[in-house]
C-alpha positions in Angstrom: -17.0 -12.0 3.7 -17.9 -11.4 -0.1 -14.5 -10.4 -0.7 -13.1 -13.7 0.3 -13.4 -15.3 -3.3 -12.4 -12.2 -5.2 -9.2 -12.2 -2.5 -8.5 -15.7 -3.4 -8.8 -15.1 -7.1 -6.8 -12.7 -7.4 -4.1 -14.0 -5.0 -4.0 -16.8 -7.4 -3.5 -14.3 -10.1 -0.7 -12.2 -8.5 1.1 -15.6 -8.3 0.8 -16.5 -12.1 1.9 -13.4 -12.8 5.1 -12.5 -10.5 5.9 -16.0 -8.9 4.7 -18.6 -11.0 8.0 -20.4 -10.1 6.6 -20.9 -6.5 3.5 -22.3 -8.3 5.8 -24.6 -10.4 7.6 -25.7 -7.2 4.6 -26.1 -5.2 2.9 -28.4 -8.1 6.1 -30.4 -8.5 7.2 -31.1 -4.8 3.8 -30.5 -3.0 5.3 -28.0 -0.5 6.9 -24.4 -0.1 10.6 -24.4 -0.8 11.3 -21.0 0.4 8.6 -19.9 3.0 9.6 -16.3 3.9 9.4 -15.9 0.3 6.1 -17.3 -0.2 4.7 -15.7 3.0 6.1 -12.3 1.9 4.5 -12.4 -1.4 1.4 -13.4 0.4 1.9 -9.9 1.9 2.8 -7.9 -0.5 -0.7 -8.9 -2.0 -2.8 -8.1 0.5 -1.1 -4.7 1.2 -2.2 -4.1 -2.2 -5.4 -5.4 -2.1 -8.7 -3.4 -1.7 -12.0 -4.8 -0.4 -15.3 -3.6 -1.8 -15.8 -1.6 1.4 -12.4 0.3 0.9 -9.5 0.1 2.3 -10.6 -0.8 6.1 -9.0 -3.0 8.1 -10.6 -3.1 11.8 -13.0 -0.9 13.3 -11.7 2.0 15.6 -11.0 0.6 18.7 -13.4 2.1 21.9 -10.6 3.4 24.3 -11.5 2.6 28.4 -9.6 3.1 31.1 -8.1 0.2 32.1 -5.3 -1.5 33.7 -3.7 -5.0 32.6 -1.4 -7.0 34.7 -0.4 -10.8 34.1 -1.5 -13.2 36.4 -0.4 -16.6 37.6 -1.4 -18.3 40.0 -2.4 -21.6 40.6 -6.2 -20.7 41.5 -6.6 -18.8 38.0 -5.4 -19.5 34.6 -2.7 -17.5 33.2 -4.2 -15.0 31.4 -4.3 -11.4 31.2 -6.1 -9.8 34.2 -8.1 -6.7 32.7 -9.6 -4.7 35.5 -11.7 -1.5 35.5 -9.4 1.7 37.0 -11.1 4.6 38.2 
Protein backbone atom coordinates (compact mmCIF):
# COMPACT_ATOMS: atom_id res chain seq x y z
CA UNK A 1 0.00 0.00 0.00
CA UNK A 2 2.89 2.69 0.44
CA UNK A 3 3.75 2.27 -3.03
CA UNK A 4 0.40 3.39 -4.31
CA UNK A 5 1.44 7.22 -4.39
CA UNK A 6 4.95 6.66 -5.57
CA UNK A 7 3.07 4.32 -8.46
CA UNK A 8 0.84 7.09 -9.26
CA UNK A 9 3.55 9.67 -9.37
CA UNK A 10 5.51 8.17 -11.43
CA UNK A 11 2.80 6.92 -13.81
CA UNK A 12 2.07 10.53 -14.15
CA UNK A 13 5.74 11.06 -14.94
CA UNK A 14 6.18 8.30 -17.54
CA UNK A 15 3.21 10.05 -19.36
CA UNK A 16 4.85 13.62 -19.43
CA UNK A 17 7.67 12.17 -20.67
CA UNK A 18 6.72 9.56 -23.54
CA UNK A 19 2.96 10.37 -24.19
CA UNK A 20 2.25 13.74 -23.19
CA UNK A 21 0.05 13.84 -26.32
CA UNK A 22 -2.48 11.54 -24.53
CA UNK A 23 -2.25 14.01 -21.67
CA UNK A 24 -2.88 16.91 -24.17
CA UNK A 25 -5.83 14.99 -25.61
CA UNK A 26 -7.21 13.88 -22.43
CA UNK A 27 -7.09 17.75 -20.98
CA UNK A 28 -8.63 18.94 -24.27
CA UNK A 29 -11.60 16.44 -24.94
CA UNK A 30 -11.94 14.98 -21.35
CA UNK A 31 -11.67 11.35 -22.56
CA UNK A 32 -9.11 8.66 -24.15
CA UNK A 33 -8.98 8.85 -27.86
CA UNK A 34 -7.16 5.78 -28.48
CA UNK A 35 -7.71 3.30 -25.50
CA UNK A 36 -5.47 0.32 -26.42
CA UNK A 37 -2.90 2.84 -26.62
CA UNK A 38 -3.52 4.39 -23.37
CA UNK A 39 -4.11 1.07 -21.65
CA UNK A 40 -0.86 -0.31 -23.23
CA UNK A 41 1.22 2.46 -21.92
CA UNK A 42 -0.39 1.90 -18.70
CA UNK A 43 1.38 -1.49 -19.00
CA UNK A 44 4.32 -0.94 -20.17
CA UNK A 45 4.70 1.12 -16.87
CA UNK A 46 3.94 -1.12 -14.54
CA UNK A 47 6.07 -3.89 -16.14
CA UNK A 48 8.75 -1.55 -15.44
CA UNK A 49 7.89 -0.52 -12.27
CA UNK A 50 9.48 -1.84 -8.92
CA UNK A 51 7.83 -1.70 -5.52
CA UNK A 52 9.77 -1.05 -2.38
CA UNK A 53 9.42 -4.78 -1.54
CA UNK A 54 11.00 -5.88 -4.97
CA UNK A 55 9.74 -7.10 -7.73
CA UNK A 56 6.81 -9.40 -6.15
CA UNK A 57 3.71 -9.62 -7.50
CA UNK A 58 1.46 -12.39 -5.53
CA UNK A 59 2.45 -14.75 -3.03
CA UNK A 60 3.18 -18.41 -4.00
CA UNK A 61 0.12 -20.00 -4.38
CA UNK A 62 -0.44 -23.25 -1.69
CA UNK A 63 -1.13 -26.18 -4.17
CA UNK A 64 -4.25 -28.75 -2.88
CA UNK A 65 -5.64 -31.36 -4.44
CA UNK A 66 -8.66 -30.42 -5.83
CA UNK A 67 -11.20 -30.88 -8.38
CA UNK A 68 -13.37 -27.98 -10.07
CA UNK A 69 -16.40 -28.58 -12.11
CA UNK A 70 -19.09 -25.81 -13.17
CA UNK A 71 -22.26 -25.99 -11.76
CA UNK A 72 -25.77 -24.96 -12.75
CA UNK A 73 -28.53 -25.68 -11.46
CA UNK A 74 -31.38 -24.00 -10.35
CA UNK A 75 -30.99 -24.92 -6.54
CA UNK A 76 -27.25 -23.35 -6.49
CA UNK A 77 -25.80 -20.43 -8.05
CA UNK A 78 -23.59 -20.76 -10.93
CA UNK A 79 -20.39 -20.82 -9.68
CA UNK A 80 -17.48 -22.91 -9.64
CA UNK A 81 -17.86 -26.04 -7.46
CA UNK A 82 -14.43 -26.69 -5.70
CA UNK A 83 -14.41 -29.93 -3.92
CA UNK A 84 -11.81 -31.69 -1.82
CA UNK A 85 -10.40 -35.11 -3.97
CA UNK A 86 -8.72 -37.73 -2.14
Amino acid sequence: MADVGRFESELLDWFRTRHADVLAGIRESGKVDDEDAFEAAIIAFAEQFEGSIGAVLAPDAEVTDTDSSIVDADTTLPEEDISETG
